[in-house]
C-alpha positions as CSV (number, residue, x, y, z in Angstrom):
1,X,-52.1,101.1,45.0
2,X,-51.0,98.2,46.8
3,X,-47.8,97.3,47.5
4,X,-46.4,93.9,49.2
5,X,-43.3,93.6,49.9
6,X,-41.1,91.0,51.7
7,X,-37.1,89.7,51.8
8,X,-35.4,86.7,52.6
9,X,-31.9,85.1,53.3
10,X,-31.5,81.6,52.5
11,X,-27.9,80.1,54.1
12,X,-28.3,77.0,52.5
13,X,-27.6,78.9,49.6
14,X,-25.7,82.1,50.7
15,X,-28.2,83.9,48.4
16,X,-30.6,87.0,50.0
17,X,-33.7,88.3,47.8
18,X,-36.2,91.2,48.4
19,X,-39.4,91.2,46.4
20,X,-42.3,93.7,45.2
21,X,-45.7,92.8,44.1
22,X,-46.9,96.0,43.3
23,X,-51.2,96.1,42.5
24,X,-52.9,99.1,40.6
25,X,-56.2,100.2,41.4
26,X,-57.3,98.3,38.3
27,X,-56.1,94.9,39.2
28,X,-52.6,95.3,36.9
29,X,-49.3,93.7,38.5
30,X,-45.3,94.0,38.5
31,X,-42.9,92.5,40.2
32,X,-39.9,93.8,40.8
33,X,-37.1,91.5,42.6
34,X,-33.2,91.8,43.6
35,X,-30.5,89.7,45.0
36,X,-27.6,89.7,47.2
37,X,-24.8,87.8,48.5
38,X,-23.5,87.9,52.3
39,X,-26.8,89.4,53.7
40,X,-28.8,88.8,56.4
41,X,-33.1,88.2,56.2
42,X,-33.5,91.7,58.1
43,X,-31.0,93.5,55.4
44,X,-33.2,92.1,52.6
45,X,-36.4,92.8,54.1
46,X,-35.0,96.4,54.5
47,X,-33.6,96.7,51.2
48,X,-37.8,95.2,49.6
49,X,-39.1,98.4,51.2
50,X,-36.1,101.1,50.3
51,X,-36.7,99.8,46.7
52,X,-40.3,100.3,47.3
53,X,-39.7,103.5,48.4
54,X,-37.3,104.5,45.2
55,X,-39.9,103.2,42.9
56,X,-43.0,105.3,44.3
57,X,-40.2,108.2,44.5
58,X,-38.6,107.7,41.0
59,X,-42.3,107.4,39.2
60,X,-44.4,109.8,41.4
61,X,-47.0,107.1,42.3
62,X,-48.1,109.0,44.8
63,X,-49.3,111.8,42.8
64,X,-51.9,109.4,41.2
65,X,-52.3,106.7,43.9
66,X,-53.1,106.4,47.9
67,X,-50.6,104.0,48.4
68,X,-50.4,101.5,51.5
69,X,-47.2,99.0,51.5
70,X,-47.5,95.7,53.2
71,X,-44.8,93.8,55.0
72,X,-44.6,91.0,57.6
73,X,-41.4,92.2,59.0
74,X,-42.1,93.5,62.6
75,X,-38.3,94.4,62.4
76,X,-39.2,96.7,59.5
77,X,-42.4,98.1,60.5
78,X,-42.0,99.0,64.1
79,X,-38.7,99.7,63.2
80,X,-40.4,102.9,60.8
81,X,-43.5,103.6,63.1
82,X,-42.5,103.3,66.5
83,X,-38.3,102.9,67.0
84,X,-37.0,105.7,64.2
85,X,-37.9,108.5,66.8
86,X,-36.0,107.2,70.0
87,X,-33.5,106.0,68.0
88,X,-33.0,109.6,66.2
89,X,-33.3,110.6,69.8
90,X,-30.8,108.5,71.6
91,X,-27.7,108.9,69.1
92,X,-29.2,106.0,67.3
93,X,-28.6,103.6,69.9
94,X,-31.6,101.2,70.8
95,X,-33.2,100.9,74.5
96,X,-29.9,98.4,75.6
97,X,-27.5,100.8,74.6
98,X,-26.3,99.2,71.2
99,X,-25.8,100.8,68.1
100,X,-28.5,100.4,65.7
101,X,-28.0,97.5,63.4
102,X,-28.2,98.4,59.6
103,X,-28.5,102.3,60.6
104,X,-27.4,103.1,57.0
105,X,-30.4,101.4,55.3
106,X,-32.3,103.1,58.5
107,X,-31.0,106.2,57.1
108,X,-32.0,105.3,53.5
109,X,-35.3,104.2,54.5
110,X,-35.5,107.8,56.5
111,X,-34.5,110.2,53.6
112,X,-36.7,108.2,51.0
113,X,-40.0,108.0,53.3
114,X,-40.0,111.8,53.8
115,X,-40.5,112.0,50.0
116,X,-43.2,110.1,49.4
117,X,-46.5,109.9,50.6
118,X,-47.2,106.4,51.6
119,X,-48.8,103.9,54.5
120,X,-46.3,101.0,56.0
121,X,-49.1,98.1,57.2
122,X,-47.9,94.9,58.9
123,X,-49.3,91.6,58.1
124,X,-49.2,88.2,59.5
125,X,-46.5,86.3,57.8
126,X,-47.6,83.1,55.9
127,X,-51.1,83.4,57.1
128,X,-54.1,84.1,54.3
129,X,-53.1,87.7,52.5
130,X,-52.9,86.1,49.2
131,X,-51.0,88.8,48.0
132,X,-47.7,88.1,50.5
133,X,-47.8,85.2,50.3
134,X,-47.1,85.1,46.6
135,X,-44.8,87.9,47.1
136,X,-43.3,85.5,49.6
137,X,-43.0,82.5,47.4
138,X,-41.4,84.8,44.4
139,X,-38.6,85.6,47.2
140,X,-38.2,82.0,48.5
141,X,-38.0,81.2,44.9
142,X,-35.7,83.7,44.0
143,X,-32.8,82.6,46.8
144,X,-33.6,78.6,46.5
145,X,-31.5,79.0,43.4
146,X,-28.7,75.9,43.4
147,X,-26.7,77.7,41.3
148,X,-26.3,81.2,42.6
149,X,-23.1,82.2,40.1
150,X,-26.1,82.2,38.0
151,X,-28.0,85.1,39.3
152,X,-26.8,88.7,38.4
């Protein structure tokens, strides 16, 4: 199973979005999306892959699929793979001596990973995956809303 995944935060319209495209090994699709007000585009592409996470958890894809999850979010992706460690390591503070930003989705993203069997992949943002870039468009559609009182 594949699983593309991407978030955004739109000022112009105070509205943040996460999407998932989620791809079966016989070609079938969902799409799961959520909003948020007051965000920020690193909390929404954080939140994209802790729902990701809750949905391979909460349905035990992983017992019936290899699953690989694909993000353009460096922030995200090293942030799983490479900082996690020497964060854990250094009282969650990063290399300047700051406190992790968002360390409770960090958390979140830590507890739900160790369940589930799973491989994080970047990919080139807006480049030719054709699968993130619809699930980009979905989330850019999702928070272009002009009207966000209207989204629950």
């Amino acid at each position: 199973m594949r699983i593309y995944i991407d978030g955004s935060c739109r000022p112009s319209t105070g509205l943040g979005g996460y999407g998932i495209l989620m791809i079966d090994d016989k070609g079938q699709r969902e799409v799961i999306t959520g909003t948020q007000t007051d965000t920020t585009n690193n909390v929404m592409e954080l939140r994209a892959l802790i729902e990701a996470l809750k949905i391979i958890k909460d349905r035990q894809l992983d017992r019936h699929y290899n699953i690989e999850i694909f993000s353009d979010s460096q922030y995200v992706v090293k942030g799983v793979i490479e900082w996690w460690d020497k964060w854990k390591s250094n009282g969650f503070k990063t290399s300047a001596g700051a406190t992790v930003k968002n360390l409770d989705l960090w958390k979140e993203i830590e507890k739900l990973k160790n369940n589930v069997r799973c491989k994080l992949t970047w990919v080139r943002g807006h480049a030719d995956n054709k699968e993130h870039n619809e699930v980009d468009k979905i989330v850019f559609d999702l928070t272009d809303k002009k009207d966000i009182s209207l989204v629950v």
